[in-house]
TORDOFI-417087 format. One record per residue (C-alpha): z, y, x; residue number from 1. Coordinates in steps of 0.02 Angstrom, whole numbers, plus 50000, padded with zeros to 5 digits. Each point is the difference from the previous one (the first is absolute). Layout:
{pz=Z py=Y px=X n=NUM}
...
This chain:
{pz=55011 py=55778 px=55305 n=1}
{pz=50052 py=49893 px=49886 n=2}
{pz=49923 py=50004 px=49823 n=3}
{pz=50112 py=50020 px=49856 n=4}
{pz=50023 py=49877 px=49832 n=5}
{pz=50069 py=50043 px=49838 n=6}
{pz=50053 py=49858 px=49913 n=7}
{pz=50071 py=50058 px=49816 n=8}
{pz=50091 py=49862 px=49909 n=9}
{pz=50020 py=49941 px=50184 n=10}
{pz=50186 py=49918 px=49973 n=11}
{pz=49952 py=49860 px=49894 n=12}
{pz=49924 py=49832 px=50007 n=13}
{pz=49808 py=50033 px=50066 n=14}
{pz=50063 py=50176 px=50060 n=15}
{pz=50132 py=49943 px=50107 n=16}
{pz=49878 py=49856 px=50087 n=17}
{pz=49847 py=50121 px=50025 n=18}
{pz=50125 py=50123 px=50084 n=19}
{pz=50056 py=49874 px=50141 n=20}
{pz=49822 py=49963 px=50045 n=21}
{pz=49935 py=50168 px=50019 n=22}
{pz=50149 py=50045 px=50100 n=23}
{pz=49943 py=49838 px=50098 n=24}
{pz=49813 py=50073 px=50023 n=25}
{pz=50079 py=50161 px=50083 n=26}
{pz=49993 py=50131 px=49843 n=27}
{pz=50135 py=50139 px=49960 n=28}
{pz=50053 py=49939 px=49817 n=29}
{pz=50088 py=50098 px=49868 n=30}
{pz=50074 py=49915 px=49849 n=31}
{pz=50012 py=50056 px=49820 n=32}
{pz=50081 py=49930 px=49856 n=33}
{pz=50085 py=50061 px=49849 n=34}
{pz=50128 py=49840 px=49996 n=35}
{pz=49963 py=49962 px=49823 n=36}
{pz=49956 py=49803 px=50036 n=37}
{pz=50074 py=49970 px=50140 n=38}
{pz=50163 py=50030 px=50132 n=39}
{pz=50017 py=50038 px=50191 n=40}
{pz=49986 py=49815 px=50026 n=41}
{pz=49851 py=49978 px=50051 n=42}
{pz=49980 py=50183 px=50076 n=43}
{pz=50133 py=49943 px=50138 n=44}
{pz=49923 py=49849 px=50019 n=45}
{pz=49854 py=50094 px=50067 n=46}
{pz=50120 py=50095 px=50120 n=47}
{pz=50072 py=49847 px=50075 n=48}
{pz=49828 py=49905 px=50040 n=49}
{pz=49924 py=50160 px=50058 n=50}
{pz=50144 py=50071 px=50090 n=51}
{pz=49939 py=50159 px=49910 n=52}
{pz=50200 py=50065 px=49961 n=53}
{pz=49933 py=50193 px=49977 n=54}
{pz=49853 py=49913 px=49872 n=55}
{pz=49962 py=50165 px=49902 n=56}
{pz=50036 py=49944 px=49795 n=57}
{pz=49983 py=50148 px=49870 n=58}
{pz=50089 py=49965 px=49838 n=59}
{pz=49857 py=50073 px=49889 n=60}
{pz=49895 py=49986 px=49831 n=61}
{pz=49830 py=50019 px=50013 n=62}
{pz=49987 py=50063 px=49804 n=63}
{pz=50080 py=50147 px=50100 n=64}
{pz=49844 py=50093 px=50057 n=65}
{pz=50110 py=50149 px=50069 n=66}
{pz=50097 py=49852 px=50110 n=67}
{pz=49831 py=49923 px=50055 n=68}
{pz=49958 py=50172 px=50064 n=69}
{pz=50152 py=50015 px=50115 n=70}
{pz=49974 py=49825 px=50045 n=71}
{pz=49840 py=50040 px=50077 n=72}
{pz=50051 py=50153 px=50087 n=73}
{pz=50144 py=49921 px=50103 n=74}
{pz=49898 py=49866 px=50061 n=75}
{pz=49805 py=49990 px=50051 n=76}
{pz=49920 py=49856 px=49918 n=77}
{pz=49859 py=49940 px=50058 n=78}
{pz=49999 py=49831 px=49861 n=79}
{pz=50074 py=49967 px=49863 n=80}
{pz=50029 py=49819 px=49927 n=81}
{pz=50067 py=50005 px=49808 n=82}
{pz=50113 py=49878 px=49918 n=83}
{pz=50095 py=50130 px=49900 n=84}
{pz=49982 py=49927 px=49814 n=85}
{pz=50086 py=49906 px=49856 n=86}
{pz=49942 py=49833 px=50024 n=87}
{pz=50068 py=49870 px=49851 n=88}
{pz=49863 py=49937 px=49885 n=89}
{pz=50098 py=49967 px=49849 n=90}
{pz=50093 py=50180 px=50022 n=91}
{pz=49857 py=50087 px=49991 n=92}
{pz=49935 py=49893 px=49846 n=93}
{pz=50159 py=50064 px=49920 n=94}
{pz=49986 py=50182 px=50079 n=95}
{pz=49834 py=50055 px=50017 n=96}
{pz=50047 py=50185 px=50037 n=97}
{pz=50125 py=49941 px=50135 n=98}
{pz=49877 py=49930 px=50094 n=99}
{pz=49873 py=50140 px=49971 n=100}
{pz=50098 py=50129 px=50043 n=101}
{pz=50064 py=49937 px=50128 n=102}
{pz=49845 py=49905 px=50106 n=103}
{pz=49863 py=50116 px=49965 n=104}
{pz=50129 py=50179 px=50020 n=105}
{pz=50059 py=49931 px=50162 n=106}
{pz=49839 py=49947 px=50077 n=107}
{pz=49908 py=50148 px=49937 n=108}
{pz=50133 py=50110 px=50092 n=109}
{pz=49975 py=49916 px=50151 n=110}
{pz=49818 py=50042 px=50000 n=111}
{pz=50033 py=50163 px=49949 n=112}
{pz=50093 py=50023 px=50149 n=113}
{pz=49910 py=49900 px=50109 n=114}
{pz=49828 py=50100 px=49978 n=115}
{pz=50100 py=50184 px=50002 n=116}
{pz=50016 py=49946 px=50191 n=117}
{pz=49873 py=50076 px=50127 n=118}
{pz=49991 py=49872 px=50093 n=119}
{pz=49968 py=49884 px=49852 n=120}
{pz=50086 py=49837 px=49991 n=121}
{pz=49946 py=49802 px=49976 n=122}
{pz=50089 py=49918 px=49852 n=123}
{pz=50013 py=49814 px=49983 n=124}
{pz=50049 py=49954 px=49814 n=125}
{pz=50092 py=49825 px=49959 n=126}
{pz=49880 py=49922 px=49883 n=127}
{pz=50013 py=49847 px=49917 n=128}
{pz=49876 py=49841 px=49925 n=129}
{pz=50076 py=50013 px=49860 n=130}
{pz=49844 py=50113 px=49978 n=131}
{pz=49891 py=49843 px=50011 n=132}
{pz=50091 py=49956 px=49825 n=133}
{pz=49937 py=49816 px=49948 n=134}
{pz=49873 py=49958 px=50145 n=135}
{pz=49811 py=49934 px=49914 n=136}
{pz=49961 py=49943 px=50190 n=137}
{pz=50110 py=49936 px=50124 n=138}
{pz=50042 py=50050 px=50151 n=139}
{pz=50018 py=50190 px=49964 n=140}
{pz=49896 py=50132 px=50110 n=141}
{pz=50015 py=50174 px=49984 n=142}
{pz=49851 py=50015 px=49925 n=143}
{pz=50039 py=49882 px=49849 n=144}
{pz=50048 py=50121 px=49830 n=145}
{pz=50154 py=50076 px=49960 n=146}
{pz=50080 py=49919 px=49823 n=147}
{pz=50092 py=50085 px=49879 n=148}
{pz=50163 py=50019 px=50060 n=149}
{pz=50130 py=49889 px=49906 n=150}
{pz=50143 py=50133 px=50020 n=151}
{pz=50043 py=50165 px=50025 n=152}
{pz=50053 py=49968 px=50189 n=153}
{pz=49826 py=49920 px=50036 n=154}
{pz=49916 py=50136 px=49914 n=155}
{pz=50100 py=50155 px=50106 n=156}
{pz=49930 py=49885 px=50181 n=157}
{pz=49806 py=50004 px=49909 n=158}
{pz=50017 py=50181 px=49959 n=159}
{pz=50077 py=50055 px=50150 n=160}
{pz=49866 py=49906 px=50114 n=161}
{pz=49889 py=50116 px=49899 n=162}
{pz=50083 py=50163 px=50042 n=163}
{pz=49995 py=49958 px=50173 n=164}
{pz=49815 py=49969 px=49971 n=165}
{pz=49962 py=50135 px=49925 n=166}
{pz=50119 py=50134 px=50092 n=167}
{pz=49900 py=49927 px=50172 n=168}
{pz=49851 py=50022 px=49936 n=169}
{pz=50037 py=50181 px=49950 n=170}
{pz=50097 py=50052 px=50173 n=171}
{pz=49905 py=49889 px=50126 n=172}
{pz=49961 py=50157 px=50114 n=173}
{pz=50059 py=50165 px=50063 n=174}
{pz=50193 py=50033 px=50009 n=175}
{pz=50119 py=49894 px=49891 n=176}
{pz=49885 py=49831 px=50012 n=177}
{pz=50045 py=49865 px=49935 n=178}
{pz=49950 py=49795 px=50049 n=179}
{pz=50063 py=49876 px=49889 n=180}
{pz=50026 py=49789 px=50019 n=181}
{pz=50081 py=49921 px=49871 n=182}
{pz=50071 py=49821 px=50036 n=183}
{pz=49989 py=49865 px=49854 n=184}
{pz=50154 py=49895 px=50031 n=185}
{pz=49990 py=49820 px=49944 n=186}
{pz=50176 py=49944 px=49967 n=187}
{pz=50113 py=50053 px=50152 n=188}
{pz=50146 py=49866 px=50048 n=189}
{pz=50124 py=49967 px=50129 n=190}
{pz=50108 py=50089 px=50113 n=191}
{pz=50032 py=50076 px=50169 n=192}
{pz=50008 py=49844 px=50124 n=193}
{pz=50161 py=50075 px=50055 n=194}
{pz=50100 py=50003 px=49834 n=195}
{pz=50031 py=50175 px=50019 n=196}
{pz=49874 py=50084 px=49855 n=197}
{pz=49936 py=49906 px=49844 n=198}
{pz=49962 py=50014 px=49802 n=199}
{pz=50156 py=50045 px=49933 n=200}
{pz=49951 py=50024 px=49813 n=201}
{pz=50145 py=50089 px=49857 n=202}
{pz=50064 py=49886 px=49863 n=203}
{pz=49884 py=49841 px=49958 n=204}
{pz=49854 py=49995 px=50108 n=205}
{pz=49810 py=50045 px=49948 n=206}
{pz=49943 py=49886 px=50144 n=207}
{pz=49977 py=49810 px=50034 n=208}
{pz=50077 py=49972 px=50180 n=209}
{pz=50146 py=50117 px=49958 n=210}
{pz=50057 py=49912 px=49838 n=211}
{pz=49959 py=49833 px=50120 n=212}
{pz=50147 py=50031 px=50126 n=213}
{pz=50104 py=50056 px=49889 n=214}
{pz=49999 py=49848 px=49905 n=215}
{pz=50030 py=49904 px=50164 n=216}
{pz=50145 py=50103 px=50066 n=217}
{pz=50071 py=49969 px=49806 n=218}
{pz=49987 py=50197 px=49935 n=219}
{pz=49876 py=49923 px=49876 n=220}
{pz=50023 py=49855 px=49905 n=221}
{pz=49840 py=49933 px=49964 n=222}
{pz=49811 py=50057 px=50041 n=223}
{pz=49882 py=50015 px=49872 n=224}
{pz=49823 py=49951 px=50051 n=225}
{pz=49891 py=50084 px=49871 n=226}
{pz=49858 py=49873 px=49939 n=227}
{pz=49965 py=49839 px=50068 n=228}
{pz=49827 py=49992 px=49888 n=229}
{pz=49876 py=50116 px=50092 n=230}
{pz=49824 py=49950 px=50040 n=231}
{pz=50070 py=49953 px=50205 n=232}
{pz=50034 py=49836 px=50100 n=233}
{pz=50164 py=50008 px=49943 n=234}
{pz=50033 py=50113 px=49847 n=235}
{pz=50079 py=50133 px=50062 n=236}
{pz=49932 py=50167 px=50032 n=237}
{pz=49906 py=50032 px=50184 n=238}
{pz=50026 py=50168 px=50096 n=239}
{pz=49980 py=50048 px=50178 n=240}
{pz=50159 py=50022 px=50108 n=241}
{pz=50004 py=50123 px=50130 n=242}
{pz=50139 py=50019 px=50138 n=243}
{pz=50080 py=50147 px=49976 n=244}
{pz=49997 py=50024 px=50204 n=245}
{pz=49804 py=49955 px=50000 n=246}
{pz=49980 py=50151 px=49845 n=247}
{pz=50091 py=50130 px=50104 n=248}
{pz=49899 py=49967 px=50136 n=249}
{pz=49838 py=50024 px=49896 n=250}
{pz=50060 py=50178 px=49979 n=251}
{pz=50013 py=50030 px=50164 n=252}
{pz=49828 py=49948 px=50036 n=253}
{pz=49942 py=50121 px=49859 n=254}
{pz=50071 py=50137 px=50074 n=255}
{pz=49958 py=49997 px=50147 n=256}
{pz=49825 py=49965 px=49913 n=257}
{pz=50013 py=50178 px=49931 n=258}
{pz=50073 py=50088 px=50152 n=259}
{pz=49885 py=49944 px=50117 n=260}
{pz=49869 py=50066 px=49888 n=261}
{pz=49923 py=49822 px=49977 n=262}
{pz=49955 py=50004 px=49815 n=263}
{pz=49839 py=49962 px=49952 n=264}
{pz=50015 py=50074 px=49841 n=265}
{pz=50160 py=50132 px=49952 n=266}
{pz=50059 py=49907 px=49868 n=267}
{pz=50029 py=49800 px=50036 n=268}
{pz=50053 py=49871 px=49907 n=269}
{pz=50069 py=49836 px=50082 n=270}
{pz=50074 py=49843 px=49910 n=271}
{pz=50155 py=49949 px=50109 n=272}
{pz=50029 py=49812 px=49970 n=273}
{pz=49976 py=49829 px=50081 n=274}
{pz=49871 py=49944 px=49898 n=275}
{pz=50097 py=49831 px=49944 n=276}
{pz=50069 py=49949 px=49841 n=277}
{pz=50147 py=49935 px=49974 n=278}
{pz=50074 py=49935 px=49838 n=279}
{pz=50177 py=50053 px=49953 n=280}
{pz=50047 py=49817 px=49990 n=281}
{pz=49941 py=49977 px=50203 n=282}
{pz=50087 py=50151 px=50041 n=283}
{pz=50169 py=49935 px=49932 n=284}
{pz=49970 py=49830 px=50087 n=285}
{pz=49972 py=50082 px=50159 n=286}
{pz=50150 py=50092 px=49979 n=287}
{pz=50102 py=49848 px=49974 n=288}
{pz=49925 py=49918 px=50149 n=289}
{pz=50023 py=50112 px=50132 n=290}
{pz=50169 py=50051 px=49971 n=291}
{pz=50045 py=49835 px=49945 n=292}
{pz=50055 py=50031 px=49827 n=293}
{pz=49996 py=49933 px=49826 n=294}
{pz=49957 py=50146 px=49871 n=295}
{pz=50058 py=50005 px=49823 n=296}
{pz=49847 py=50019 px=49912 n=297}
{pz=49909 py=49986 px=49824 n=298}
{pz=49839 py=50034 px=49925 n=299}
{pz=49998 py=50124 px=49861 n=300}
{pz=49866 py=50086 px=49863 n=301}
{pz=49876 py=50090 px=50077 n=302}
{pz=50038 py=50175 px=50052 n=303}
{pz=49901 py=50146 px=49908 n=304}
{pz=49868 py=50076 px=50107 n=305}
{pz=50015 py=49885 px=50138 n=306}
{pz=49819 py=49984 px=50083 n=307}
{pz=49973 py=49814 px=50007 n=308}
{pz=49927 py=50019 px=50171 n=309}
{pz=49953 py=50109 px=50126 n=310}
{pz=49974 py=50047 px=50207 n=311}
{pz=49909 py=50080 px=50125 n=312}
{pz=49863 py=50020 px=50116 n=313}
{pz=50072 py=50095 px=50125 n=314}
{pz=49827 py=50001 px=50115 n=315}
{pz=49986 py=50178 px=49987 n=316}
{pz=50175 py=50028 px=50078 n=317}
{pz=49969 py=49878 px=50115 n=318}
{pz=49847 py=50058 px=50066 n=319}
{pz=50030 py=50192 px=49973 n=320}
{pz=50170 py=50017 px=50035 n=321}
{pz=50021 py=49883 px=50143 n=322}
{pz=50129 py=49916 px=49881 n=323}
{pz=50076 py=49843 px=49962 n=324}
{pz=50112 py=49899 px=49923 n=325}
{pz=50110 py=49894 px=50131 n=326}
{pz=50142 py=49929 px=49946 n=327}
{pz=50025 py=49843 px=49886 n=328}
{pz=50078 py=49956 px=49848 n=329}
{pz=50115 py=49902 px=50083 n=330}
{pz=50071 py=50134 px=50096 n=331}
{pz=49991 py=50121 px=49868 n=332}
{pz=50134 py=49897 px=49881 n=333}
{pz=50087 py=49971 px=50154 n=334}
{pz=50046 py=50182 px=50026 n=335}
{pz=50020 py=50032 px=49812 n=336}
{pz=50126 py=49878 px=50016 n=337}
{pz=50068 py=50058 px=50164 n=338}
{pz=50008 py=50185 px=49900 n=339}
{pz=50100 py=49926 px=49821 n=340}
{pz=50115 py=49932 px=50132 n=341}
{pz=50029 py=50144 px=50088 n=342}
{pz=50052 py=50116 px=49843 n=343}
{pz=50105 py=49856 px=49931 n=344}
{pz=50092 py=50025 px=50138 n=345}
{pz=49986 py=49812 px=50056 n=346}
């Protein structure tokens, strides 16, 4: 019998790829998303690599605790993975409350929810290193201290890793248990190798290799690289990249992780990365080289709050997980490209 996956916020960017690969590792998956940051794009994208047509999608907000309730009694979940949440930095510096409302009341629901089931339930939560803030020791492990978050969005993934904490801790046993992972992306990139599903971001985007093909394909004029004076080889700020295709994937393996009952601990943390940094200025070049492209590009002021430097060491998720990251760079930009192309219609 196949084990059931509730993926809330499922029809966007990370939501969308994590979808196609648990489909691909044989689970039942159910996708929820209130449509506030995204279209069907991506959700039929799904469909078509899949081949999933009757793909179960519940238009839904999970503020709603009365529709989280009914969303739990049509389907048994067994997992649930949560993207569900407001997710633009300098929003949320401009509306606090937004954000608060909106990624603590939703997540809080789910758990609410989650633990009034018998059976219990396993929750994987979409964390984030923004949590690592400005790094004092590089690479990051999971061990090294949480900053002071630098916005409102990076504060709602902190406090929200501690709920899950905390609500584990207090419903570990008995009927309604609860086992928690959280994932600490690094900086998620790329698209489906087939074109079909990628980040389609609203209005200007918040993200590097968005605002990059854009520029090529001519939507945006000019890219601003933000800060060519940072303490690195070449100026600009490092980060580490992950395939978006290689992140889904690390879901899967956690999981499986908590349905098998493989947890050595039941709450787990894991840093999801590739452990190499690369500067924004290498990224565009490798952009420009394998799709064979000139970029219009200049360096601008630095950008407030930008970390000058920071990525992982994914040897926990490596070793614990089973997990790791696969594909290159090189292929990454190639099917970011391959994606801009796609929804230009060219």
């Amino acid at each position: 019998m196949a084990k059931t996956v509730l993926v809330s916020g499922g029809a966007g960017f990370i939501g969308s790829h994590v979808t196609v690969e648990l489909i691909s590792a044989g689970y039942d998956v159910v996708v929820a998303d209130d449509m506030s940051n995204c279209d069907l794009t991506c959700f039929e994208g799904v469909k078509k690599i899949t081949g999933r047509d009757n793909l179960p999608f519940v238009k839904m907000d999970f503020c709603d605790l009365e529709a989280v309730h009914n969303l739990f009694a049509e389907y048994h979940i067994d997992a649930v993975i949560h993207f569900a949440a407001f997710k633009a930095v300098g929003e949320s510096v401009a509306e606090p409350l937004k954000y608060y409302n909106n990624n603590l009341t939703s997540f809080m629901n789910l758990l609410t929810v989650a633990h009034a089931q018998k059976s219990g339930c396993n929750v994987l939560f979409s964390s984030s290193a923004t949590v690592y803030g400005e790094p004092d020791v590089l690479p990051v492990t999971e061990e090294s201290p949480r900053q002071p978050a630098t916005s409102p969005y990076g504060n709602t993934k902190q406090i929200c890793e501690d709920i899950l904490r905390d609500c584990v801790k207090a419903y570990s046993e008995g009927e309604g248990a609860l086992k928690g992972i959280a994932l600490r992306y690094f900086n998620p990139i790329g698209a489906h190798p087939s074109g079909l599903i990628g980040e389609l971001p609203r209005g200007v985007p918040n993200n590097l290799v968005p605002f990059i093909t854009q520029t090529a394909i001519g939507k945006r004029e000019c890219l601003s690289i933000f800060g060519n004076d940072y303490p690195t080889p070449d100026g600009t700020c490092q980060r580490d990249y992950i395939d978006i295709v290689d992140l889904a994937k690390a879901h899967v393996c956690a999981v499986g992780r908590m349905i098998d009952e493989k947890m050595e601990n039941d709450y787990e943390v894991f840093n999801i990365g590739t452990g190499v940094p690369v500067s924004v200025l290498e990224l565009v070049n490798a952009f420009e080289k394998v799709n064979n492209l000139k970029l219009n590009y200049k360096f601008a002021p630095r950008r407030s709050g930008d970390v000058t430097a920071i990525w992982a060491d994914p040897t926990l998720a490596n070793e614990k997980l089973g997990w790791k990251a696969e594909r290159s760079v090189e292929e990454t930009l190639a099917a970011a490209w391959k994606w801009e192309q796609r929804i230009a219609g060219k």
